[in-house]
N, C-alpha and C positions, 0 to 999 in steps of 0.2 A: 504494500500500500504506500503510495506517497506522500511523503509529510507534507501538509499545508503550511505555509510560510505567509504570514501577515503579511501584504504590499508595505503598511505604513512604518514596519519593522526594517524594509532595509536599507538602507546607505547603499546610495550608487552614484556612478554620470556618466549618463550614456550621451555619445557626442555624435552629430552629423556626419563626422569624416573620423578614420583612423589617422592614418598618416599623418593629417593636417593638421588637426585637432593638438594628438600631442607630442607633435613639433614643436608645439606652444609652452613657453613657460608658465601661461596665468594657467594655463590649463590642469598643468602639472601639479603646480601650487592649490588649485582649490578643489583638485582630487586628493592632496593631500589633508587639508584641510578636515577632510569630512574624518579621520582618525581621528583627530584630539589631540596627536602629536608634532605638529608644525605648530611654530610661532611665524603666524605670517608677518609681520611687521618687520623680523630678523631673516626672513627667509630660513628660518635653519630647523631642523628638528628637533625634541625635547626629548625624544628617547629615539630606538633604534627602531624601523621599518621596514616589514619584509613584503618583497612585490613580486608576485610568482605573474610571470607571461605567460600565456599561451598563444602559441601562431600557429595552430589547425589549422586557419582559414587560409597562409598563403604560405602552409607546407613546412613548415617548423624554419624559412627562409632564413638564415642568418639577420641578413641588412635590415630585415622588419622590425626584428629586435631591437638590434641598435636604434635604429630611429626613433622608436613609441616609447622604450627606454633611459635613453639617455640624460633625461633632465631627472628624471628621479636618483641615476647614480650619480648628476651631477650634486642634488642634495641633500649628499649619503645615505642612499637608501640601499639595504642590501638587496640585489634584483637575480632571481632564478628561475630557470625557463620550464616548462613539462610541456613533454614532448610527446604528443601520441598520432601524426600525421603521417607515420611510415603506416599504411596498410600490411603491409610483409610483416609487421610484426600486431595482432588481432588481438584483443580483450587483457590486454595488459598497461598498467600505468607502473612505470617507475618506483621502485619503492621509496628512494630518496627524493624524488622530486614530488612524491605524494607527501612525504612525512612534511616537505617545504609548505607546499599547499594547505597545510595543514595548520601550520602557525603563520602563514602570509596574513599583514594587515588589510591589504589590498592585493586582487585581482584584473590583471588588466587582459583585454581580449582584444588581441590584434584584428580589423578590419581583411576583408579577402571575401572565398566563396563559404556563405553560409550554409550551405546546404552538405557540402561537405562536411566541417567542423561539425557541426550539430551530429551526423551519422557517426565519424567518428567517435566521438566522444559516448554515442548513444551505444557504440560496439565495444569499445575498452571500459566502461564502469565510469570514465568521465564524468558523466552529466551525475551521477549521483554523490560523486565528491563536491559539486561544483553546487550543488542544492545544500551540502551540509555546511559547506564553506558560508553561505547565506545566513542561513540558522546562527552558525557561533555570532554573525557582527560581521563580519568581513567585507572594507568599500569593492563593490562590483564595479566595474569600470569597462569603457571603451568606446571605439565608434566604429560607426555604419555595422560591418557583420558583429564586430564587437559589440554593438549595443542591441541589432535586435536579436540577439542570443539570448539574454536574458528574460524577452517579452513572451506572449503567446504564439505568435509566428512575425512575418516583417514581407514588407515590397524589398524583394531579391534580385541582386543580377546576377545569381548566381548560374544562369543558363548561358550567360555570356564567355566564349570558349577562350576569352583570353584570360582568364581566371580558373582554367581548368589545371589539374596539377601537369602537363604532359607543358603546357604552353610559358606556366609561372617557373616553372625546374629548368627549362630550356633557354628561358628571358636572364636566368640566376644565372645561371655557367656559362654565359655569352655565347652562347649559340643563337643565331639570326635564321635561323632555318636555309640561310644561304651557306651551308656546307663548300657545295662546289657546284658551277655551274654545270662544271663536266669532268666523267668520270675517264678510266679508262676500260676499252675492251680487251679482250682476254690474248690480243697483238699488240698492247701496249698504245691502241690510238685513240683519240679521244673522241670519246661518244658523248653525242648532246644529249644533256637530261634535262636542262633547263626548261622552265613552264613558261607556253607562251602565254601572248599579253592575254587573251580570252580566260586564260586556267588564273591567272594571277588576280583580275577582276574580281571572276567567278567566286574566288577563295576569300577576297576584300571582302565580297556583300556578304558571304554566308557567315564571316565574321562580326559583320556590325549588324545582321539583321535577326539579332536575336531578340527574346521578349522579357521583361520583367517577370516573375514566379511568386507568385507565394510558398512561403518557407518556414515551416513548423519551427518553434521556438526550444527553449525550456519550461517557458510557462510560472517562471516565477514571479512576473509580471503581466495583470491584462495587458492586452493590445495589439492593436496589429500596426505595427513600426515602421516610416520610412522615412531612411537618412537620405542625404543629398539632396532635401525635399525641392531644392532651389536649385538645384544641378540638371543637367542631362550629359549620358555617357555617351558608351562610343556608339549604342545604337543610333545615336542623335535625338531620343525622344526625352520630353520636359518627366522628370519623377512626377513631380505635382500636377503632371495630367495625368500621366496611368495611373496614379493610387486613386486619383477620381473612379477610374474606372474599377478598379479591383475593388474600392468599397463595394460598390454596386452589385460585384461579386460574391461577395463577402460581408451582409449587412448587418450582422448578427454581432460582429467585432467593432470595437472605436478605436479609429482609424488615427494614430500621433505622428503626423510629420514633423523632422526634427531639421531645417536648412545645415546646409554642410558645417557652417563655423556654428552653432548653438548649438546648444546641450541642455537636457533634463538633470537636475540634480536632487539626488532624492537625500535629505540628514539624517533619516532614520524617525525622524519625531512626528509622523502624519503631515509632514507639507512637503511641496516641491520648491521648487526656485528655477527659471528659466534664464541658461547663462549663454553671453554675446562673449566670443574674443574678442577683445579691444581692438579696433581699428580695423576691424572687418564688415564687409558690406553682403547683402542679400544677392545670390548672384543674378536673380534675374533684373534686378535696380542695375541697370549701367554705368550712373554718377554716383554708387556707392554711398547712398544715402541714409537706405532702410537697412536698420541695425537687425542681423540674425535672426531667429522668432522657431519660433515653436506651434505647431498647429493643432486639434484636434479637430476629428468628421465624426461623424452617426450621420447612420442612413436612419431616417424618420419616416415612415408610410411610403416608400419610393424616393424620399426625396433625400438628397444630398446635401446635410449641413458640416458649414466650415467653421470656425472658429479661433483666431489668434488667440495663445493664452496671455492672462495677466504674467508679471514678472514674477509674480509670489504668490501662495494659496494655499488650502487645503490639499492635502493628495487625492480626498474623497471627490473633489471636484476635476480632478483632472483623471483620473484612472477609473473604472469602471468594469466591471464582470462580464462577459456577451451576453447578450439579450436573451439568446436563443440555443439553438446548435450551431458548433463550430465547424466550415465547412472547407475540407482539404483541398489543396489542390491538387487538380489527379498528375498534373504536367512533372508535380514535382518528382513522380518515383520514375523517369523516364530521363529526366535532367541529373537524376541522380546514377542513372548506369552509363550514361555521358562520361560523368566525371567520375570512375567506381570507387570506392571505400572494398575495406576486405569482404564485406556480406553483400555486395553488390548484385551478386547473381540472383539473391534471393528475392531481389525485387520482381523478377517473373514471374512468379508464385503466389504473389501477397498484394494484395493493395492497400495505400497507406491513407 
């Protein structure tokens, strides 16, 4: 049976962007914050900070580490990584990087494909450390797949093939897929292999012509999540018009866009707080005017309501239980032997 975990119980920030988000110092600083042991005013900690990563979502990559990382080791925090993204290795976590996980103050979840992470984690015993880590206290952290990991599901790009592990592995060890244009034949002469301009096209659109997914969560928080609300990727389409649509989908859930620089922060005490990086703009404002923002939808009788939230409130007021039944999306176990995890196969079999 799964523990219930009170929303207004946990301490979290979930951010619009991974990468970008905490690239950012303030960012860093008022995830720290939410511990008890930052003196912000000194910038320094009052006691010692343990910050367990995890990079599921973009294959345990080294450089994602560093990056999401490095301002917490800049303000001595001691940072340890768990590592469960090799499939080859199935239903095991670490024993010492569990034991780490175990006393981390904070939890940060690297940004990448969600729909992967989540499997994962759902096949190594993951997801049930990652529920108790909840229970003890522990700041949940992150953005885009980092943050709707911790929701009921989230708007995913996770069908997007340049986020698959085969594309992000090959991006990491500088391979450009341009090998060689030409090989030799079995006389030493060179044979063209090179793809003409039609295959190269061909290969461009089926790349950016993919579709946003809904993408089961953990469920430790209502909602159904999406980051970059103010962004559009490489398909070229606005978030904030296909979550329109996927509400529609999906009316049963209240819908939280979060724009790429703003974040949900949860204290742990039944309220939220809605945070702006400083000196970031909405990306769809072009004179960078409109400061970050945080949205919530419900679908009411058919119809689509929006909602800017205040900066400060209740949690009761912004978070909410589905109305109804929660309804999966079928695309998801198809996007998922796309990109396999070890239990891949078994998604013939099952519907999720």
């Amino acid at each position: 049976m799964m523990t219930h975990i009170e929303p207004s119980t946990i301490k979290g920030f979930f951010a619009g962007s991974g990468l970008d988000a905490f690239g950012e110092t303030a960012v860093v600083d008022r995830v720290l914050m939410l511990t008890g042991l930052f003196d912000m005013g000194k910038k320094v900690l009052t006691a010692p900070v343990h910050v367990a990563y995890i990079g599921t979502a973009v294959y345990d990559i080294p450089t994602y580490k560093e990056r999401q990382t490095k301002w917490f080791v800049s303000r001595g925090c001691t940072v340890a990584e768990v590592r469960v993204a090799d499939p080859s290795v199935p239903n095991t976590v670490d024993k010492e990087e569990l034991e780490f996980l175990g006393k981390a103050h904070i939890v940060v979840v690297s940004g990448g494909n969600t729909l992967f992470a989540i499997r994962r984690w759902e096949e190594t015993g993951l997801d049930v450390c990652l529920r108790a880590v909840a229970v003890r206290g522990a700041v949940l952290a992150g953005g885009s797949a980092g943050a709707i990991c911790w929701f009921t599901s989230g708007h995913s790009d996770s069908a997007d093939p340049s986020t698959y592990a085969t594309a992000m592995l090959r991006a990491a060890c500088g391979d450009t897929v341009a090998k060689k244009d030409n090989d030799d034949d079995d006389d030493g002469n060179a044979k063209k292999t090179s793809k003409t301009e039609q295959q190269q096209q061909q290969q461009q659109e089926e790349d950016t012509s993919w579709s946003y997914i809904r993408v089961h969560g953990l469920d430790l928080l209502p909602g159904l999540l999406c980051p970059h609300y103010d962004m559009r990727e490489t398909n070229g389409v606005l978030r904030e018009e296909d979550f329109d649509k996927m509400m529609k989908r999906h009316p049963t859930e209240r819908g939280i866009g979060i724009d790429h620089w703003a974040a949900v922060v949860l204290p742990g005490d039944g309220t939220y707080e809605v945070f702006s990086v400083p000196g970031k703009g909405r990306g769809t404002n072009k004179d960078n005017t409109m400061a970050p923002a945080v949205y919530v939808k419900d679908v009411v009788d058919g119809q689509l309501h929006s909602v800017m939230m205040p900066e400060r409130g209740r949690l009761n007021e912004f978070l909410r239980q589905p109305s109804g039944p929660v309804v999966r999306d079928p695309f998801e176990a198809y996007y998922a032997m796309a990109n396999p995890t070890a239990t891949g196969d078994k998604l013939l079999c099952q519907s999720r």
